[in-house]
C-alpha positions as CSV (number, residue, x, y, z in Angstrom):
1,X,0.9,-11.4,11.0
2,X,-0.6,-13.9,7.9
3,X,-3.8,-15.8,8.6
4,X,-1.8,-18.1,6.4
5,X,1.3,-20.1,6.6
6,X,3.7,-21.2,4.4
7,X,4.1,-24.9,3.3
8,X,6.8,-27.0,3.3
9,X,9.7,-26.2,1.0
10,X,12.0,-28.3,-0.8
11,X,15.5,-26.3,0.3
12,X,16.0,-25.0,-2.8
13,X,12.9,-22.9,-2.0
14,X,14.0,-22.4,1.1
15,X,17.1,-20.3,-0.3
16,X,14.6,-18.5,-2.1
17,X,12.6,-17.4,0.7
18,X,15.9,-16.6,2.5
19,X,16.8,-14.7,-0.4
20,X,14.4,-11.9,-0.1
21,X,15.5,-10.9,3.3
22,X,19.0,-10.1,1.6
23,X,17.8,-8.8,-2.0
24,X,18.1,-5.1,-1.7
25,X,15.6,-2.7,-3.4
26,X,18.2,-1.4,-6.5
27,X,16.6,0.5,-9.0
28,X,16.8,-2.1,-11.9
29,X,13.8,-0.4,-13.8
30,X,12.1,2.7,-12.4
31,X,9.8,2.1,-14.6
32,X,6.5,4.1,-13.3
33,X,8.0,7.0,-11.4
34,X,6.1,8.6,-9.2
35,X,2.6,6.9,-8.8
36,X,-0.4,8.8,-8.8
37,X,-0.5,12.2,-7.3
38,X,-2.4,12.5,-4.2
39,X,-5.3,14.3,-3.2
40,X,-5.1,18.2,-3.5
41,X,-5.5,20.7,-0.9
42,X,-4.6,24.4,-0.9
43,X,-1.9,24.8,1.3
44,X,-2.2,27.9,3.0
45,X,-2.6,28.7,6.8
46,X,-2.9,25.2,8.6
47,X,-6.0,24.7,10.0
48,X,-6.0,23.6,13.9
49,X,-8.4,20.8,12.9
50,X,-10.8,19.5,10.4
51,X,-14.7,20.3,10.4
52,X,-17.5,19.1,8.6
53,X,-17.8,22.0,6.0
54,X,-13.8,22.3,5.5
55,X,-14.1,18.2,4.6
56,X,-16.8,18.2,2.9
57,X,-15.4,21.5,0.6
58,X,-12.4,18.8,0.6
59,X,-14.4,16.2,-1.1
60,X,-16.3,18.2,-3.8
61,X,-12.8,19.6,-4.5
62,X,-11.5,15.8,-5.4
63,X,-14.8,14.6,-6.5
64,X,-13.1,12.4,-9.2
65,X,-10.5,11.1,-6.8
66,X,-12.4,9.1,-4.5
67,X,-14.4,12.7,-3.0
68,X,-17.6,11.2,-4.5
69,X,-18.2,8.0,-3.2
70,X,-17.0,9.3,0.0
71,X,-19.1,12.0,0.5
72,X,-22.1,9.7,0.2
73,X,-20.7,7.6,3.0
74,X,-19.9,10.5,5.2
75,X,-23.3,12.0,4.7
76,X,-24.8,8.9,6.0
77,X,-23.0,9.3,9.2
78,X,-24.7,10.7,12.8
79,X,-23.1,14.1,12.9
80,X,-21.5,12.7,16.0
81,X,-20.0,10.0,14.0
82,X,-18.6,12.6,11.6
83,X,-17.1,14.1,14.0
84,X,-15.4,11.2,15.1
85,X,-14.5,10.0,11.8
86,X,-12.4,13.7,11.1
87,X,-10.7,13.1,14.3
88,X,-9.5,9.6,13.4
89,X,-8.3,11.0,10.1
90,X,-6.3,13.9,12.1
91,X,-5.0,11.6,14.7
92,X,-1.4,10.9,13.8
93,X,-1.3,7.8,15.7
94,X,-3.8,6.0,13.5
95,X,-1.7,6.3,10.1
96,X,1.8,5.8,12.1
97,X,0.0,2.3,13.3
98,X,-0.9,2.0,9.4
99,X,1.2,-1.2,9.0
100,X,1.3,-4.5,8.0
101,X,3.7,-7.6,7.4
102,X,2.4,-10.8,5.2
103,X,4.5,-14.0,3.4
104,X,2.1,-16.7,1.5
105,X,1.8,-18.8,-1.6
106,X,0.8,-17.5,-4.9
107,X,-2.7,-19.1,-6.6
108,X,-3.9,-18.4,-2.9
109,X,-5.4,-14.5,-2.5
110,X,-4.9,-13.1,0.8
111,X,-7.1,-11.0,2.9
112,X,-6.4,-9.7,6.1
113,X,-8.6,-7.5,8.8
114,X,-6.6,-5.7,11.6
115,X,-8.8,-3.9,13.8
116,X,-7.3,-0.8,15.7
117,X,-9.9,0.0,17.6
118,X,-13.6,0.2,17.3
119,X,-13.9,2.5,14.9
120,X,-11.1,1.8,12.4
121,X,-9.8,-1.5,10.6
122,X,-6.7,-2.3,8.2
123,X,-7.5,-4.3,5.7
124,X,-4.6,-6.3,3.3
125,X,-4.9,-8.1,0.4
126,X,-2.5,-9.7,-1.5
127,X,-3.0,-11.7,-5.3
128,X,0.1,-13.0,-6.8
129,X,0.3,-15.7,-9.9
130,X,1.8,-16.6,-13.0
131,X,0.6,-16.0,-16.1
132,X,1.3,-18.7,-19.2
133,X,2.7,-16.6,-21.6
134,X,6.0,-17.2,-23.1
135,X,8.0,-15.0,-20.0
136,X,5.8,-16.6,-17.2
137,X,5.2,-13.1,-16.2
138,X,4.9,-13.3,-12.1
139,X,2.8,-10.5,-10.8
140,X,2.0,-9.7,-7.1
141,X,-0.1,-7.0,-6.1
142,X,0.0,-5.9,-2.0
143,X,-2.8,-3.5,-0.9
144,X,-3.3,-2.1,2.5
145,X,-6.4,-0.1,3.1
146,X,-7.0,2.4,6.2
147,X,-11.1,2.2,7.1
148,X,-13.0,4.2,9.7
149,X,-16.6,3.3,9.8
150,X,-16.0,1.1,7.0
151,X,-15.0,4.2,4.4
152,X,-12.2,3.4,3.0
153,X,-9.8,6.6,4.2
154,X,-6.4,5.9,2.3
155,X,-4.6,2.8,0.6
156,X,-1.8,2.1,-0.3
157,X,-1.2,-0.7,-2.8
158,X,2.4,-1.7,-4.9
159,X,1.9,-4.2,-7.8
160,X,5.3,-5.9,-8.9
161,X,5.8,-7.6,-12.3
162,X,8.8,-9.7,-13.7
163,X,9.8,-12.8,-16.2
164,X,10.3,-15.9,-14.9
165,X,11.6,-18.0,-18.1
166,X,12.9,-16.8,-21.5
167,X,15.8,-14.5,-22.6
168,X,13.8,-12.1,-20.3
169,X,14.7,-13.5,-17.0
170,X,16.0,-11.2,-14.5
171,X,15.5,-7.9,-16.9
172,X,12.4,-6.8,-17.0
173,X,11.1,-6.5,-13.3
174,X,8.7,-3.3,-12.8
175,X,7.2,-2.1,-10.3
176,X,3.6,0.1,-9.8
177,X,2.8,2.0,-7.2
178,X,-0.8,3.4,-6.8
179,X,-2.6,5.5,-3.8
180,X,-6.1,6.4,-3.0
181,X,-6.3,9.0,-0.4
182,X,-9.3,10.7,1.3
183,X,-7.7,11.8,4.8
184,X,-8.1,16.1,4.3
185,X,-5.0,15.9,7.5
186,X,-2.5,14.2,5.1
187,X,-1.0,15.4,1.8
188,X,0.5,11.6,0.6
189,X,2.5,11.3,-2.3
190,X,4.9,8.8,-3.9
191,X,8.6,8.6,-4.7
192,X,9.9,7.0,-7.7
193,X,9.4,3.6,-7.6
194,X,12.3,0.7,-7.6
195,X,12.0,-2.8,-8.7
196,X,14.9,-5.5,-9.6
197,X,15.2,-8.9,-10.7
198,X,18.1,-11.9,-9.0
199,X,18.0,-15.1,-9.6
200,X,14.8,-16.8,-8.5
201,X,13.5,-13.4,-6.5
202,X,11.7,-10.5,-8.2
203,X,11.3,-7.4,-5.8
204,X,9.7,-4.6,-6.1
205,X,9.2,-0.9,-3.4
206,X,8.2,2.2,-2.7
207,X,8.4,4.7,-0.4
208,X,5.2,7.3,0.6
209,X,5.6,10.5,2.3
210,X,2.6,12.0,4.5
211,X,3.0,15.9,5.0
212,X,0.2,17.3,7.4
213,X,-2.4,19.2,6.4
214,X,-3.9,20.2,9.9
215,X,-2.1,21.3,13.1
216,X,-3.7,18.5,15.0
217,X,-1.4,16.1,12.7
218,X,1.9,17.3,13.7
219,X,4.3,19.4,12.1
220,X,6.7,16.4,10.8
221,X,6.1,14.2,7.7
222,X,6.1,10.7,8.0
223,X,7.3,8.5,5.6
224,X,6.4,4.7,4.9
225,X,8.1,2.2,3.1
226,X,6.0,-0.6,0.8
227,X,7.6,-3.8,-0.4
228,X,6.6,-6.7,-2.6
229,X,8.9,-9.6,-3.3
230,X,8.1,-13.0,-4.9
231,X,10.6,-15.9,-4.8
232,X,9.9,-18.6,-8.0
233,X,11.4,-22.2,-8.0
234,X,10.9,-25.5,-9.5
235,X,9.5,-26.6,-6.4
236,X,7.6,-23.4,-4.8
237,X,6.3,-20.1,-5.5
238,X,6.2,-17.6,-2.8
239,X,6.0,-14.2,-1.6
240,X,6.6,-11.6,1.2
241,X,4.8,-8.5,1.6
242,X,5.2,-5.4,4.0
243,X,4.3,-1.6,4.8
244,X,6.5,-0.3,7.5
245,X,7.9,3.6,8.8
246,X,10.9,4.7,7.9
């Protein structure tokens, strides 16, 4: 699902590669717990669906948390495009098809636009490098966005850290897990987060849990699972990516 493919690899990086298909997601450091809580909303009788005034209420509520540059978008919109933007963020087929899958090479940014229908895109991007300082700290930082109209409705994003030379080697992976979330239909919040360190691979996950907010949602929760894993040889320096239901 990359607009990019991988180059050749010497086999050494080729065990690498096959490495993170095997390296499970042990809590070696949780080191952020929980990311960022996501936007509030009272929680008392579950509307049947989401109007104008009840989102716009929803906004001003979470002004700091995204409500204010969203409510200038939205206000922009025709009032039939508003109304089709609440229903796309109250459809639970849209954030169920919220998904994406990615391998590249680090030093070369990814960015990704998956269309899902006329009206809403998912958008990935992916950095990953090496810094030079005395661990040759890898990071790699995997961000998927949900858009309708262009407003950016929730993302998701994991950022995953580790040492790649030194006495620090294999000890100090981390991983950080951050959410932006506009969607009045979904409640989205993160469990703690899990990130370990073998050999040449440096992984890093987390898993986010969507509880409705509106009757036209659903009643169940769905949950989603976000990876990030780099592989670092001699030769090569890669990494794989994906968001994915549970």
């Amino acid at each position: 699902m990359s607009n990019r493919t991988m180059s050749r690899m010497t086999a050494a990086g080729v065990a690498a590669v096959a490495g993170l298909a095997v390296l499970a997601p042990a809590v070696a450091n949780a080191a952020a717990g929980p990311g960022p809580a996501a936007v509030t909303q009272s929680s008392v009788q579950q509307p049947a669906h989401l109007t104008v005034a009840s989102y716009k209420a929803y906004l001003k509520k979470n002004w700091k948390k995204g409500g204010r540059e969203t409510a200038v978008a939205f206000a922009k919109l025709t009032p039939a495009r508003q109304a089709q933007f609440l229903r796309h963020l109250e459809d639970r087929k849209v954030y169920a098809a919220f998904l994406k899958q990615v391998k590249g090479n680090f030093e070369l940014p990814l960015h990704v636009v998956d269309p899902y229908n006329k009206d809403v895109v998912f958008v990935t991007d992916v950095t990953a490098h090496v810094a030079k300082d005395k661990a040759g700290t890898l990071t790699v930082r995997f961000s998927v966005s949900e858009r309708v109209f262009g407003i950016p409705v929730t993302t998701e994003t994991i950022t995953v850290k580790g040492a790649t030379k030194g006495q620090d080697k294999s000890k100090k992976a981390v991983a950080i897990a951050k959410l932006q979330n506009v969607n009045a239909a979904v409640s989205i919040t993160a469990g703690p987060t899990r990130a370990a360190s073998k050999g040449v691979i440096t992984r890093g996950s987390v898993t986010w849990t969507a509880k409705p907010q509106v009757q036209a949602f659903g009643k169940k929760k769905l949950v989603k699972d976000q990876d990030a894993a780099a592989a670092i040889t001699k030769a090569t320096r890669t990494f794989e990516a994906s968001l994915s239901n549970e």
